[in-house]
C-alpha positions as CSV (number, residue, x, y, z in Angstrom):
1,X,-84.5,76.8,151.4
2,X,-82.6,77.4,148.2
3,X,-81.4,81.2,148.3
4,X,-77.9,81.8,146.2
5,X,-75.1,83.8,147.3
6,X,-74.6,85.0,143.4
7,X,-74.6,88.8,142.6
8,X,-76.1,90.2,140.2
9,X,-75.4,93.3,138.5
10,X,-74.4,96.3,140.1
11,X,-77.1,98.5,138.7
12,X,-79.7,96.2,139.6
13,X,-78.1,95.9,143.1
14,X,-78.0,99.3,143.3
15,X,-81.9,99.8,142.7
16,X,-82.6,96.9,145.1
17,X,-81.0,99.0,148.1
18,X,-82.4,102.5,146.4
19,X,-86.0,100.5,146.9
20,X,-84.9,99.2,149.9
21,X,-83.8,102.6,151.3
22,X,-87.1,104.5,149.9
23,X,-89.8,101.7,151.5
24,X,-88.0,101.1,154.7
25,X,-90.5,102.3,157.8
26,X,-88.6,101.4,160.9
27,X,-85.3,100.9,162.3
28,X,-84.8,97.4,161.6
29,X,-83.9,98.0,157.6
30,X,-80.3,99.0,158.8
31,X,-77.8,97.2,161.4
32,X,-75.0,98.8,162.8
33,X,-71.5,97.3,162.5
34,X,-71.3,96.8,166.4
35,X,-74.5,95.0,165.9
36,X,-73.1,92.7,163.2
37,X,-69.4,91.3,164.4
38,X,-66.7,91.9,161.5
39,X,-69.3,92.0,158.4
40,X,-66.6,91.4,156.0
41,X,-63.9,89.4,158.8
42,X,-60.9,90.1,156.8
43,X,-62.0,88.4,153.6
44,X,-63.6,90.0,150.7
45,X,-67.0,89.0,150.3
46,X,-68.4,90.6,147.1
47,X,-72.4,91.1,147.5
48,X,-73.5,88.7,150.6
49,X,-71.1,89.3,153.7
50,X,-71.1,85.4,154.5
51,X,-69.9,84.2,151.4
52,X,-66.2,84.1,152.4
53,X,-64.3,84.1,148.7
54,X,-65.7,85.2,145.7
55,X,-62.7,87.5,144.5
56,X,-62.8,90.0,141.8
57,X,-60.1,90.3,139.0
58,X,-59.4,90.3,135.1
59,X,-56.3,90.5,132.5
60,X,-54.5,92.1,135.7
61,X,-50.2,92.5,135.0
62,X,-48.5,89.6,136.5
63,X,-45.6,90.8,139.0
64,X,-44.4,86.8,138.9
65,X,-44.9,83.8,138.2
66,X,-43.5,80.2,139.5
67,X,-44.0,77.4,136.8
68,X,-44.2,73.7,138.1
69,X,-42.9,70.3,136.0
70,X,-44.6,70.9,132.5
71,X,-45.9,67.0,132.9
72,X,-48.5,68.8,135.8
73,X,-52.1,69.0,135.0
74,X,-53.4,72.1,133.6
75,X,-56.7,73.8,134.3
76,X,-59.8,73.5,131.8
77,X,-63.1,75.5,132.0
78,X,-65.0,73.5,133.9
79,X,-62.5,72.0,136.2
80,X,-63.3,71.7,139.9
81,X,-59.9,73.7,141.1
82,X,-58.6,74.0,144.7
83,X,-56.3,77.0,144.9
84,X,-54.3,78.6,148.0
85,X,-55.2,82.7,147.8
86,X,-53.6,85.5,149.8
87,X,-54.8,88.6,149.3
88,X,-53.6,92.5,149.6
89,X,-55.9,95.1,149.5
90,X,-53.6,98.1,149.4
91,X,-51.7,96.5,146.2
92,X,-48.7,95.7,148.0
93,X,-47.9,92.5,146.3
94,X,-44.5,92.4,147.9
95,X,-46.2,91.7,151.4
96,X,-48.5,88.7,150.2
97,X,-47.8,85.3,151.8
98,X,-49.6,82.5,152.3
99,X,-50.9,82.0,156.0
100,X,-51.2,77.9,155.9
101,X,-53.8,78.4,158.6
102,X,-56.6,79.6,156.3
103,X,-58.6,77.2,154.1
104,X,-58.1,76.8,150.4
105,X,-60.7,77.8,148.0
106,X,-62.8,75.7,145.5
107,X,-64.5,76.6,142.6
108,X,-65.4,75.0,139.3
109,X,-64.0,77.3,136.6
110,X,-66.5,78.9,134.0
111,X,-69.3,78.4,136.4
112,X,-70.2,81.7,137.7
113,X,-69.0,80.8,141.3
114,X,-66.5,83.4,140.9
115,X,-66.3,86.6,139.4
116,X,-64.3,86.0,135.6
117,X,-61.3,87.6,136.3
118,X,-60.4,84.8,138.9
119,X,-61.7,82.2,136.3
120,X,-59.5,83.7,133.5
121,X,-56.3,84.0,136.0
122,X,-56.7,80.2,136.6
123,X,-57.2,78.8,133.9
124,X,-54.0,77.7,132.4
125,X,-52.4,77.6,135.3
126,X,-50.9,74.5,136.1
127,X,-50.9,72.1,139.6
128,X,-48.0,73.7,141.8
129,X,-48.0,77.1,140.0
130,X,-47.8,80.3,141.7
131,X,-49.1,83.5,140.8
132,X,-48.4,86.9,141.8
133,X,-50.5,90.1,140.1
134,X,-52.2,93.4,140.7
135,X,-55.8,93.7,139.4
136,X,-57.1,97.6,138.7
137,X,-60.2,98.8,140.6
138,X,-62.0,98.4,137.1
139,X,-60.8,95.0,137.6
140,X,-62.0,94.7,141.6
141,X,-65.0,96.2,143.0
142,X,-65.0,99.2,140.5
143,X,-64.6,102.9,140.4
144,X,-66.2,105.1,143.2
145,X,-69.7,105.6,141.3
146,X,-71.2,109.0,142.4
147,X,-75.1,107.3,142.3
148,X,-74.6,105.4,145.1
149,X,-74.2,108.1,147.3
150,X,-77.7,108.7,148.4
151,X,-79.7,110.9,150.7
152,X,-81.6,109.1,153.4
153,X,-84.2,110.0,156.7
154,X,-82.2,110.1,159.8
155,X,-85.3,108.6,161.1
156,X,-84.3,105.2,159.3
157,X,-80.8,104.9,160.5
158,X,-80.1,103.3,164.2
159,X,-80.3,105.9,167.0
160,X,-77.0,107.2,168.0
161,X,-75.5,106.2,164.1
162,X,-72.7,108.7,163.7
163,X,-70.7,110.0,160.4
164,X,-68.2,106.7,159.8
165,X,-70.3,104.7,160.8
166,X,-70.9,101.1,158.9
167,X,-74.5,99.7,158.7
168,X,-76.1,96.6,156.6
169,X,-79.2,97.3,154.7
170,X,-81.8,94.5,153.5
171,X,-80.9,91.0,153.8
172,X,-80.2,87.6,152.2
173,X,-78.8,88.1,148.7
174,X,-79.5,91.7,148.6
175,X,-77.9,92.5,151.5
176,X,-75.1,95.1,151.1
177,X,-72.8,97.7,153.0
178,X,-73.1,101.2,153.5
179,X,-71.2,103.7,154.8
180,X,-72.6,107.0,156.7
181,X,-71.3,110.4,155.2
182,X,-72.6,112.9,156.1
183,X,-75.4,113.8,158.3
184,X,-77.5,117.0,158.4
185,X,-79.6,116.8,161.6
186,X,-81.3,120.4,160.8
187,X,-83.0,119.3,158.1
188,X,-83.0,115.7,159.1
189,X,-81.2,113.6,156.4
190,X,-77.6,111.7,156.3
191,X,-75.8,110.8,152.9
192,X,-75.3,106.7,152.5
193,X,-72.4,105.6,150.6
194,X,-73.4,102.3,149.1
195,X,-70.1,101.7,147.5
196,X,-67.9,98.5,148.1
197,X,-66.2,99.5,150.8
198,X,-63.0,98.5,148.3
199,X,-64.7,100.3,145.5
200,X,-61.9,102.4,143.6
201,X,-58.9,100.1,145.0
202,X,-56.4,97.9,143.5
203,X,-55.5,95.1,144.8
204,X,-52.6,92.6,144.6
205,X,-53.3,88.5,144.6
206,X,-50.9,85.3,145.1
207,X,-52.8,82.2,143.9
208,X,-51.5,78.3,144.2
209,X,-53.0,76.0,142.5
210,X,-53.3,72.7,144.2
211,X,-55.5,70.1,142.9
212,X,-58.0,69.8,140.1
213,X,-60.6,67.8,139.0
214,X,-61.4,67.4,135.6
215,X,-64.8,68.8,133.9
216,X,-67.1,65.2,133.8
217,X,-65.5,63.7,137.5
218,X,-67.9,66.3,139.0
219,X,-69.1,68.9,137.5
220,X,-73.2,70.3,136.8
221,X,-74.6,67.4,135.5
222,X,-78.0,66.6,134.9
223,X,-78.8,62.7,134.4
224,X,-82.8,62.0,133.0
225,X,-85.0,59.1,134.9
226,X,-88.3,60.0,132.8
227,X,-88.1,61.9,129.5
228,X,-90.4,65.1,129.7
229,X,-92.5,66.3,127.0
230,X,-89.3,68.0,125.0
231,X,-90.4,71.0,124.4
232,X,-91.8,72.7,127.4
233,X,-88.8,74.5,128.5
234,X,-88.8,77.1,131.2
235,X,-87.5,80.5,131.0
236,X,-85.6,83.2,133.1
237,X,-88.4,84.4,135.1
238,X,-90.9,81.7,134.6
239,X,-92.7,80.4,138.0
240,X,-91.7,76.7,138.4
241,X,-93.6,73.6,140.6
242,X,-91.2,71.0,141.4
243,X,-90.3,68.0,143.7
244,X,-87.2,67.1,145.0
245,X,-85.1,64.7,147.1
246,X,-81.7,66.4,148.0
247,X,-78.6,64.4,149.3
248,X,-75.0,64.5,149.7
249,X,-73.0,63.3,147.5
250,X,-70.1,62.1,149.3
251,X,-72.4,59.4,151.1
252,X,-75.8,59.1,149.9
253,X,-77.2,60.9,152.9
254,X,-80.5,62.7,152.5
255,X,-81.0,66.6,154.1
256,X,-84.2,67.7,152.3
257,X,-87.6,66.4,150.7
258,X,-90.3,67.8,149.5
259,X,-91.9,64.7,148.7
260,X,-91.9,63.4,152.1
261,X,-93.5,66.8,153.0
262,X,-95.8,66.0,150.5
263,X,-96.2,69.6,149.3
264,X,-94.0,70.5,145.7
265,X,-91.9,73.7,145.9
266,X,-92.2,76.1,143.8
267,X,-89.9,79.3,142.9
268,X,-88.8,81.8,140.3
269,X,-86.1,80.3,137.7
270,X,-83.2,82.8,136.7
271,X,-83.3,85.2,139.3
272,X,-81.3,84.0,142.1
273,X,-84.0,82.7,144.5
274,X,-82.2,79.4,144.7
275,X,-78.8,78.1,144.4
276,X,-76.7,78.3,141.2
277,X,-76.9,75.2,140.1
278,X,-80.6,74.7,140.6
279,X,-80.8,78.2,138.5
280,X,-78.6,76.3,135.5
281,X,-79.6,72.9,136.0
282,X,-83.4,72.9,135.8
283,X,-83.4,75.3,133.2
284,X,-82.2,72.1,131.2
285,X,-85.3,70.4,131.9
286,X,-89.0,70.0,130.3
287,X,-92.2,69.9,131.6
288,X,-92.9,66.1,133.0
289,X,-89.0,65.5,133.2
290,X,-87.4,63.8,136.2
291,X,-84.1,63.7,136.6
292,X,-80.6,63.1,139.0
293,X,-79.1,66.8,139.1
294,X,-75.5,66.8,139.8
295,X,-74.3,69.8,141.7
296,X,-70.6,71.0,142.4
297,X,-70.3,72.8,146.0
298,X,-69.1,75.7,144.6
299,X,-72.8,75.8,142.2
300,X,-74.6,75.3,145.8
301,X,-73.5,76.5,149.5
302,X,-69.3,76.2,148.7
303,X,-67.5,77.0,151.6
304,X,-70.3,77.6,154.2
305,X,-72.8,74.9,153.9
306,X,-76.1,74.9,155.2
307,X,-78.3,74.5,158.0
308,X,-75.6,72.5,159.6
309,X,-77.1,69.8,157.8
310,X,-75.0,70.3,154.3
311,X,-71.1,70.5,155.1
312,X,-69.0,73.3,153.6
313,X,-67.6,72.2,150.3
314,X,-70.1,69.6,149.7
315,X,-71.2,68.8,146.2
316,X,-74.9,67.8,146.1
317,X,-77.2,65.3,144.4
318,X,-81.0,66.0,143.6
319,X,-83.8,64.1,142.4
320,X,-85.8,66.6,140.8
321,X,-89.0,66.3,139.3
322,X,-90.9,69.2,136.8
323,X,-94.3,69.5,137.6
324,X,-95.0,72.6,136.6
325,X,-94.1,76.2,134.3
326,X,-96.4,79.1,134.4
C-alpha cells in the first residue's frame, strides 16, 4: 500500500535494472514507449515516471534574480514551500516563462522530497522572489556513465523494437528508462542505454516562491499516545509488524486500516518499501509505542495522491502502533 516514489542511489539503481535485465524470461520485463503514453509528459521525473516534479540542481550560477519587500517571509529548512517552476532543458534560460496553467509545486525543504540542489536554491529565498539559473549536468541527471550501456537478448525486448526506440524496464520504484542502441540481430543481442534520458545536459530553471509554511505548522511530526519500551529501536533494514489507522488531515477522513482488517502490516524500514515519511517517522519509534504520525504530502504521495482515495497534495495523519522488530 505504502510504496515511495524516492530514488535511491544511482549505483544501486543501476544494479536493480542490471538484475532486472539478467533474470527477465519473457517479454513483459520491457514496454515500449507506444505502449506507455508520454513516460516523462514534458516534466522531468527523476527515477519513477509518475512522480511529476522532483528536479535536480545544486550551487548552479544565477543568470537573475528579482528580490521582493525585505519584510517577506524567508524560507527555513523544514518549511512547507509552494513555488512556481518553469523549466528548460536545453539551458536556454532566456526562453523560460511561467505558463500559469500548470500547477505549482510543494515540498517541505530539507526533507528528501526533492533532490538538494532544489532545497539549497530555495532556501533563502524570499515570498515573491524570482529566480533565474543554469544547473551543470553534474548538477542534473549526471554525466553520460559508460556502465549503463549494457548488452541485452533481443529475445527480451518487444517484437518489432527498433534502434531509437524507448522502452520501461521493471516497475514501481525501480522502474526506469532505456533507450535502444544498437542492435546486432546476427548474433542476437541489442545495446540498452539506461542513462537519464537528460543524462549529460544542463539545464536552465525560473523558480517563484509563493507561500510558505513554517517548520512546526505542518511538518513530520510524530505525537506519542503510549510510551514504548525506550530502547527497542528499529533499524535501516529491520522487518517491522505494525498497525495503523490512516486519515486525511484536512478533514479527519479515514482511507486505510489495518486494524479494521484485523491483520497488522508488516514491511522493511529504510529501504523505500513505503512512503517517506513512514521511512523517517517510525524509525522514531520503540517497540510497544503508539503514536499520531504527522505527515507532510510532499513525505507521502505529493502531487499524485493515491488510489483516488488520498487527494494530490494531501498531508496525512496516522495512528501507528509498533508491534513488532525482527
Amino acid at each position: 500500500m505504502f510504496h515511495s516514489a524516492r530514488l535511491a542511489s544511482a549505483s544501486r539503481r543501476l544494479l536493480q535494472v542490471k538484475s532486472h535485465l539478467e533474470k527477465a524470461t519473457s517479454v513483459p520485463g520491457f514496454h515500449s514507449s507506444a505502449q506507455r503514453s508520454s513516460i516523462w509528459k514534458g516534466a522531468l521525473a527523476c527515477g519513477n515516471p509518475s512522480t511529476s516534479v522532483l528536479f535536480c540542481l545544486t550551487a548552479a550560477p544565477i543568470l537573475s534574480r528579482s528580490f521582493c519587500d525585505s519584510s517577506s517571509q524567508t524560507v527555513n529548512k523544514g518549511d512547507k514551500v509552494t513555488i512556481k517552476i518553469a523549466v528548460d532543458t536545453e539551458a536556454n534560460a532566456d526562453s523560460l516563462n511561467f505558463d500559469e496553467e500548470k500547477e505549482p509545486v510543494t515540498f517541505v525543504t530539507g526533507s528528501g522530497a526533492v533532490l538538494d540542489g532544489l532545497d539549497e536554491n530555495v532556501i533563502g529565498m524570499k515570498v515573491g522572489e524570482t529566480k533565474k539559473f543554469v544547473a551543470p549536468p553534474e548538477k542534473c541527471y549526471g554525466d553520460v556513465n559508460p556502465e549503463a550501456i549494457v548488452d541485452v537478448p533481443i529475445g527480451r525486448l518487444p517484437e518489432g523494437v527498433q534502434v531509437g526506440a524507448h522502452l520501461v524496464i521493471g516497475q514501481g520504484p525501480q522502474q526506469r528508462q532505456a533507450k535502444v542502441v544498437s542492435i546486432d540481430a546476427e548474433n542476437g543481442q541489442a545495446k540498452l542505454d539506461l542513462n537519464h534520458a537528460l543524462a549529460g545536459s544542463s539545464i536552465a530553471f525560473l523558480v517563484n516562491v509563493t507561500e510558505v509554511i513554517p517548520v512546526g505548522e505542518f511538518g513530520l511530526k510524530l505525537e506519542t499516545v503510549k510510551d514504548g519500551d525506550r530502547k527497542t529501536f528499529p533499524k535501516k533494514g529491520d522487518s517491522l509488524t505494525m498497525h495503523y489507522v490512516g486519515t486525511l488531515a484536512a478533514d479527519g477522513k479515514q482511507f486505510d486500516s489495518s486494524r479494521e482488517r484485523g491483520q497488522p502490516f508488516t514491511f522493511t524500514i529504510g529501504v523505500g518499501q513505503v512512503i517517506q515519511g513512514w521511512d523517517e517517522g517510525v524509525m522514531q519509534m520503540s517497540v510497544g509505542q503508539r503514536a499520531m504520525l504527522h505527515i507532510p504530502s510532499d513525505m507521502g504521495y505529493g502531487a499524485q495522491g493515491a488510489g483516488g482515495v488520498i487527494p494530490p497534495h494531501a498531508d496525512l495523519i496516522f495512528d501507528v502502533e509498533l508491534i513488532k522488530i525482527s
